[in-house]
C-alpha positions as CSV (number, residue, x, y, z in Angstrom):
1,X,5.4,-25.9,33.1
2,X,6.9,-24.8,29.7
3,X,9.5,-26.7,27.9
4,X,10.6,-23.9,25.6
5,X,13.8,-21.5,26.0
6,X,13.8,-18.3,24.8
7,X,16.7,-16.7,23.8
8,X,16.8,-12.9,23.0
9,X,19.6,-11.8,21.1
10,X,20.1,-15.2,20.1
11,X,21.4,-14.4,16.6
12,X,24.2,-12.8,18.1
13,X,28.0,-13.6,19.2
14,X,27.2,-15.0,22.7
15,X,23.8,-15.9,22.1
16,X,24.2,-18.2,19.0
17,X,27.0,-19.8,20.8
18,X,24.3,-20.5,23.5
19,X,21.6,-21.9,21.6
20,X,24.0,-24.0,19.7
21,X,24.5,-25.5,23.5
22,X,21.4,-25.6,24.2
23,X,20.7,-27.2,21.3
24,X,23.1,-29.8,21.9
25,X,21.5,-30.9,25.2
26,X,18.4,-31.5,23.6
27,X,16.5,-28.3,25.0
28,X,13.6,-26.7,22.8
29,X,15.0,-22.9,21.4
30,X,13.2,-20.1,20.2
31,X,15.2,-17.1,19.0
32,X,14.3,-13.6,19.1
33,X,16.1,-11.7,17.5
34,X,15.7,-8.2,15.5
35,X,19.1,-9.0,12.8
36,X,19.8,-5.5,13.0
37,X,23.2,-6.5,14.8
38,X,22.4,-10.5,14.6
39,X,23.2,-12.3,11.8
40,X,20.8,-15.0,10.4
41,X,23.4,-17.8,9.7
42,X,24.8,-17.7,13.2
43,X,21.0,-19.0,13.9
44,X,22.0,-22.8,12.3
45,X,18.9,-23.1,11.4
46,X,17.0,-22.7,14.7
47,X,13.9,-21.3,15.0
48,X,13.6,-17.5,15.1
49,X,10.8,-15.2,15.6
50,X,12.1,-12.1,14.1
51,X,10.4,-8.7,16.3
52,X,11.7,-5.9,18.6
53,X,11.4,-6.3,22.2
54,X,10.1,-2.9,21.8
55,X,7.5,-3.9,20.9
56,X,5.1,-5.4,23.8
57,X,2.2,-6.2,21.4
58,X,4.8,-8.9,19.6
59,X,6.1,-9.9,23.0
60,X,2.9,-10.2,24.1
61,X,1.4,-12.8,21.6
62,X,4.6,-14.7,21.7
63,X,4.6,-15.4,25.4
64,X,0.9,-16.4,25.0
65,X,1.1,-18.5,22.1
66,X,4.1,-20.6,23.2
67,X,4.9,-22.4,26.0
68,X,8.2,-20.6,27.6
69,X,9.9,-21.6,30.7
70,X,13.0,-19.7,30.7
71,X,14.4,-17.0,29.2
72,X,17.7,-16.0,28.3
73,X,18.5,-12.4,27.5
74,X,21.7,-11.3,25.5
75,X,19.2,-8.6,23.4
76,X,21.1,-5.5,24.2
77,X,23.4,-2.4,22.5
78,X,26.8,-2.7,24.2
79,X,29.3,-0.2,22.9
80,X,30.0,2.0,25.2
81,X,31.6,4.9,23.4
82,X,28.1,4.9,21.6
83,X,26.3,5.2,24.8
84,X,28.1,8.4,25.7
85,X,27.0,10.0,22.8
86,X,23.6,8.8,22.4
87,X,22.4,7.5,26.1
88,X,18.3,7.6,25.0
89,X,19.2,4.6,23.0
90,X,20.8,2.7,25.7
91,X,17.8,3.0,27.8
92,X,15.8,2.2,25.6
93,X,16.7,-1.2,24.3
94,X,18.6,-1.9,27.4
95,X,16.4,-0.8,30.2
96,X,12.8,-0.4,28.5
97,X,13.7,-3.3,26.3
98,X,14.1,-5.4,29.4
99,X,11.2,-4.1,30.8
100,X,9.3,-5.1,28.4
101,X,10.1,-8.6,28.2
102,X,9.6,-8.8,32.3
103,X,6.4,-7.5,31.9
104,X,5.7,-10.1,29.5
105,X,6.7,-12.9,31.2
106,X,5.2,-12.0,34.6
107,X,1.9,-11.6,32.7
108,X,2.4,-15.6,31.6
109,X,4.0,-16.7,35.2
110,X,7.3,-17.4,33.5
111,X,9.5,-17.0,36.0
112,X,12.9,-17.8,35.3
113,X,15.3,-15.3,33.8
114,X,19.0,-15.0,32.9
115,X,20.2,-11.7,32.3
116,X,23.6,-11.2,30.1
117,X,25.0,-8.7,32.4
118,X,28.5,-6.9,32.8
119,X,31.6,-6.0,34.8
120,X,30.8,-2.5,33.4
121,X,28.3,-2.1,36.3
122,X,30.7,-1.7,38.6
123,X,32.4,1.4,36.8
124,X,36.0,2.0,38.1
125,X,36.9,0.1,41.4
126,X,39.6,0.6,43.7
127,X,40.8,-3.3,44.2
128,X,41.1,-6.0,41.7
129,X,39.8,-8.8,41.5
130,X,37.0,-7.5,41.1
131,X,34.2,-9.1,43.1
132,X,30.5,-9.3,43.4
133,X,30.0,-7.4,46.9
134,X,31.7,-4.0,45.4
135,X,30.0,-1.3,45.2
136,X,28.5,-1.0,41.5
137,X,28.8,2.6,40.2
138,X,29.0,2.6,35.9
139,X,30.6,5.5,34.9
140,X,29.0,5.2,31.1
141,X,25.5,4.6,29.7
142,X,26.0,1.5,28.8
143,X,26.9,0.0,32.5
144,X,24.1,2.0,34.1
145,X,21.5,0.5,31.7
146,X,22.5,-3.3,32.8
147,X,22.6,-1.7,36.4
148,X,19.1,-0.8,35.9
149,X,17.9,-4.2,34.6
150,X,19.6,-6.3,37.8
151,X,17.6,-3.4,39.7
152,X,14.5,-4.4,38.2
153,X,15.1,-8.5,38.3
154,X,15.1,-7.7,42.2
155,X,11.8,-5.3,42.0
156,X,9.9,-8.6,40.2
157,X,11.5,-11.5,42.6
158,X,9.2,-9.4,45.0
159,X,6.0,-9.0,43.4
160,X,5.8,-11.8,40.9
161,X,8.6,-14.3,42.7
162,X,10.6,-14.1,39.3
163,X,14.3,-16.0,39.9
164,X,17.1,-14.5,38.1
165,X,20.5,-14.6,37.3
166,X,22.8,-11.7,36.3
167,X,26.0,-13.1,35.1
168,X,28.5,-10.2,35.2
169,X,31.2,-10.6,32.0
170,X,33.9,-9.3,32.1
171,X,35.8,-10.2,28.1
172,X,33.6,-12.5,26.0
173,X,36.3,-14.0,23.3
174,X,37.1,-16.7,21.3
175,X,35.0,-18.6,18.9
176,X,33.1,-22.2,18.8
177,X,35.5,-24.8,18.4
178,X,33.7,-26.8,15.8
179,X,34.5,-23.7,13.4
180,X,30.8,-23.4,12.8
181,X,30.2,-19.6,14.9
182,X,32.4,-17.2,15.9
183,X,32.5,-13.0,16.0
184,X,31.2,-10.7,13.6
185,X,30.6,-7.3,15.0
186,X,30.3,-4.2,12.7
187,X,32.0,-2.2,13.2
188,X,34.2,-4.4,15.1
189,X,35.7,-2.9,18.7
190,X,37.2,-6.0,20.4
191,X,41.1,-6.3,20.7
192,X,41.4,-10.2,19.6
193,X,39.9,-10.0,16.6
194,X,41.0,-6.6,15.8
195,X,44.6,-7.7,16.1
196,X,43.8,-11.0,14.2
197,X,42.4,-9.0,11.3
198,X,45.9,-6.8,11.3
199,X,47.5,-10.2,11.0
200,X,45.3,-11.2,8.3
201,X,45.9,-8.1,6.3
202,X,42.7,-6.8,7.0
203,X,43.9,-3.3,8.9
204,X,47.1,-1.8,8.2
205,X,48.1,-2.0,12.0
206,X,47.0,-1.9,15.3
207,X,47.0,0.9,17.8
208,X,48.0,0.0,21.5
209,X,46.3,2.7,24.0
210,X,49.1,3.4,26.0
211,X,52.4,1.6,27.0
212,X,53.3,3.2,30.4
213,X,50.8,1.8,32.6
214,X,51.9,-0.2,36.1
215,X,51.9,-3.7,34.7
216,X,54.4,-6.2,34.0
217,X,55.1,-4.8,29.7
218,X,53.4,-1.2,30.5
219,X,49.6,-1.9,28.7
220,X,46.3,-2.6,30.2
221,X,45.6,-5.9,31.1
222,X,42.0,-7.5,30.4
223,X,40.3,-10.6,31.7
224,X,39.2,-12.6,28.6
225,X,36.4,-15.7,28.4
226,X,35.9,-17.9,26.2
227,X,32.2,-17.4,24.7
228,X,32.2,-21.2,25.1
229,X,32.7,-21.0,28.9
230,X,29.9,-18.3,28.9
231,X,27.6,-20.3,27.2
232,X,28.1,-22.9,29.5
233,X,27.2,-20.9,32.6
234,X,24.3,-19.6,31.6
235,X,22.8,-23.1,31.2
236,X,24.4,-24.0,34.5
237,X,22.3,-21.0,35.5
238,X,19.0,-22.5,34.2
239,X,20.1,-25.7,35.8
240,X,20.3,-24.1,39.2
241,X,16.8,-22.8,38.9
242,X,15.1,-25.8,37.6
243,X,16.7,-27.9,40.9
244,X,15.9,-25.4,43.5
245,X,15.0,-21.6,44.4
246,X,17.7,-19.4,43.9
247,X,15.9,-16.0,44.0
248,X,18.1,-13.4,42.9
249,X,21.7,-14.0,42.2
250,X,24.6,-12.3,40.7
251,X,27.6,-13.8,39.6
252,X,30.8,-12.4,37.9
253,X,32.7,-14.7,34.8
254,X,36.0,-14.0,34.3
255,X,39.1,-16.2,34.4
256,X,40.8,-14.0,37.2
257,X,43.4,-13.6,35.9
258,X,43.7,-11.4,32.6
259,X,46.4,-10.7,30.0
260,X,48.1,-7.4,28.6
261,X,47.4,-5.8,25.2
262,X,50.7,-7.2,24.1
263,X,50.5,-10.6,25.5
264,X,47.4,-10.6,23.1
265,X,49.3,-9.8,19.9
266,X,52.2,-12.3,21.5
267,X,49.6,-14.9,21.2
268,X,48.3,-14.4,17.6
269,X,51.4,-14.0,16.3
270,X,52.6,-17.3,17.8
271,X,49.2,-19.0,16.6
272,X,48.9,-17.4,13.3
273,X,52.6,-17.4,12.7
274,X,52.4,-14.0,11.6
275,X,53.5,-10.6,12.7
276,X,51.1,-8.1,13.6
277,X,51.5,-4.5,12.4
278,X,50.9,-2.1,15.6
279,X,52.0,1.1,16.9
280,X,52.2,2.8,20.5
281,X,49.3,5.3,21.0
282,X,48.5,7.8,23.9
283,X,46.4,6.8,26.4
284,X,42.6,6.3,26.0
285,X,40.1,8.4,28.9
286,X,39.0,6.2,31.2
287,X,41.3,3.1,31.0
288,X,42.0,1.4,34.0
289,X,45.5,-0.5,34.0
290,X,44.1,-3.9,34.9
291,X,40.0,-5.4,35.0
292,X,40.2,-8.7,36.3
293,X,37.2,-10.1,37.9
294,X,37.2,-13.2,40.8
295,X,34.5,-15.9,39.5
296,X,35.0,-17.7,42.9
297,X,31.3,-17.2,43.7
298,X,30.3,-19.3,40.6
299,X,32.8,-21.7,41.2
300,X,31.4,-22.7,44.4
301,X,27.7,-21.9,44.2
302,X,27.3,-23.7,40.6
303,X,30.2,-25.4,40.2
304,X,31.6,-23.4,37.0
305,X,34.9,-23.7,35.7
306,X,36.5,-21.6,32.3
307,X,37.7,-25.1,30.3
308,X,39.1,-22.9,27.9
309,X,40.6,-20.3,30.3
310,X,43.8,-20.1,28.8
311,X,44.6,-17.1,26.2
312,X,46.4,-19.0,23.5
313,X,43.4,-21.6,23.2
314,X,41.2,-18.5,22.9
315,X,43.1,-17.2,20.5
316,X,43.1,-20.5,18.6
317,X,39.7,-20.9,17.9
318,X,39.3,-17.1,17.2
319,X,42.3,-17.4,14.4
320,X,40.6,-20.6,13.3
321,X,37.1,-18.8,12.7
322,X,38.7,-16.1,11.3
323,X,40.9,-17.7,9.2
324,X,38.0,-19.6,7.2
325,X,35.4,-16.5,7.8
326,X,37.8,-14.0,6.1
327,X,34.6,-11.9,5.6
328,X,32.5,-13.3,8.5
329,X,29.3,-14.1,7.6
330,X,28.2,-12.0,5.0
331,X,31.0,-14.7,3.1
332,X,28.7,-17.8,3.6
C-alpha cells in the first residue's frame, strides 16, 4: 500500500491550505501542480513535481515511480464567466484533465480519490438548502465539466473498484489562521476579498449586483466556508476510506446558512474598521437570490463540522492575510 498523497492543484488557494494540513498530521505530500494559476510560495516548501495533467506520459512515470495511495484533486479552471466563452478549455483540463489522472491511477491500482467538486453541478434549483439528492443540471461550462468528472469516478468504481469522494463547495473563503496562506487569484472574482481590497485602497469601490432581490436587505445571499473547514473534510474524506469502503459518495460543504452581499461589506468594515467604497448596480444574468447548501449528510456520515462557520471569523483571517500580503504573493 502507498504512503504518499498526491495533491493536484496543490499550489493553489484550497490545495496549499490542504497540504499545509496534511502536512501537519504527519502524511507524505507530493504536489502537482502546473504554476500557471498556483503560486510556488503557497507550496511552503513541499515537494512539487511541476507537469500538466495533460500530459499522460508525465502522469504516467510519476504514478510508477512513486508510491501513491491517495489522491487529492483541486487541478481545475473554475471561472465560470470564462467557461461560457471558451467551453473547449473547460473540458479539457476539467474533464480530460481528470481523465487522465484516473487512467493513471487505475493503471497503478491506486484507488482512492477525492475530487474538489461544486455546488455549480446542480445549476439553478427550485428549493434551498440545497441538498445532495437534487437533481444536478449546470447551467455553465464550468458546472457540467465537474458534472462529468463525478460521472466518471462512478464509471471506474465499476471497472477498477476506485472509491471516491466528490465534495460539493459551495463558497471557499477565508485564509489560514497562522497568516502563512491565504487568496491570490488573478484576476481576482471573489466578493470577500474584492471588498477587502476596496477597503484597502486597492479598487476605487465595489459594485453590488442588484439590491431588489427577496431577502432580508434586497442582495443575494451566498453560503461562505472557511478554506480551513474544507481542508479539513477532505482529509476526513481520506480517513473514511482508509477505515472502510465507501464506494462512491458525494457530499455538499456549506455552512447552511449563508450571508448577503452587504452583510459581507458589514463585516469587513467592522473588522477592518474601515468603510468600503461601493455602489448599487443592476442585476447580473443568472443570479439566484439565495445558494445555501445543507451539509447534513457530512455531518452525520463523517462527522464534519465548519469550526470557523461564522462570517466575521472568515473575514478575520482574510483581512489579516490581506492586510500583511498587500500584494499577495508576488510581495514575498
Amino acid at each position: 500500500m502507498g504512503s504518499v498523497i498526491l495533491v493536484t492543484g496543490g499550489a493553489g488557494y484550497i490545495g496549499s491550505h490542504t497540504v499545509k494540513m496534511l502536512r501537519a498530521g504527519g502524511r507524505e505530500v507530493l504536489v502537482l501542480d502546473d504554476l500557471c494559476e498556483g503560486h510556488r510560495e503557497a507550496l511552503l516548501g513541499a515537494e512539487l513535481a511541476e507537469g500538466s495533467m495533460l500530459d499522460r506520459a508525465f502522469l504516467a512515470d510519476l504514478f510508477a515511480s512513486r508510491d501513491i495511495a491517495a489522491v487529492f484533486h483541486f487541478a481545475a479552471r473554475c471561472y465560470v464567466g470564462e467557461s461560457v466563452t471558451d467551453p473547449g478549455k473547460y473540458y479539457r483540463f476539467n474533464a480530460i484533465g481528470t481523465l487522465n489522472l484516473l487512467d493513471a491511477m487505475a493503471a497503478q491500482g491506486v484507488d482512492k480519490f477525492v475530487l474538489s467538486s461544486t455546488c455549480a453541478t446542480y445549476g439553478e434549483p427550485e428549493s434551498m438548502p440545497i441538498v445532495e439528492g437534487m437533481p444536478q443540471s449546470p447551467v455553465n461550462p464550468y458546472g457540467a465539466s465537474k458534472l462529468v468528472c463525478e460521472w466518471m469516478l462512478r464509471d471506474f468504481h465499476r471497472a477498477h473498484g476506485m472509491q471516491s469522494v466528490s465534495l460539493r463547495y459551495f463558497n471557499a473563503a477565508g485564509a489560514d489562521p497562522a497568516g502563512e496562506l491565504g487568496e491570490d487569484h488573478a484576476p481576482e472574482t471573489h466578493l470577500i476579498p474584492l471588498v477587502i481590497q476596496a477597503a484597502m485602497g486597492q479598487r476605487d469601490k465595489v459594485t453590488v449586483f442588484g439590491d431588489d432581490y427577496p431577502t432580508p436587505d434586497g442582495t443575494c445571499i451566498r453560503d461562505y466556508v472557511h478554506v480551513c473547514d474544507l481542508a479539513a473534510a477532505h482529509i476526513l474524506a481520506l480517513e473514511a476510506m482508509e477505515s472502510s469502503q465507501l464506494g462512491v459518495k458525494a457530499f455538499n460543504l456549506g455552512n447552511s446558512a449563508g450571508s448577503s452581499v452587504l452583510e459581507v461589506i458589514r463585516a469587513v468594515e467592522k473588522v477592518s474598521g474601515k468603510k468600503v467604497p461601493y455602489e448599487i448596480g443592476g442585476r447580473r444574468a443568472g443570479d439566484p437570490p439565495r445558494l445555501v447548501g445543507s451539509s447534513e449528510l457530512i455531518t452525520s456520515e463523517l462527522g464534519w463540522q465548519p469550526r470557523l462557520g461564522d462570517i466575521h471569523q472568515i473575514v478575520e483571517s482574510a483581512w489579516n492575510w490581506h492586510s500583511k500580503h498587500p500584494s499577495g504573493y508576488a510581495g514575498e
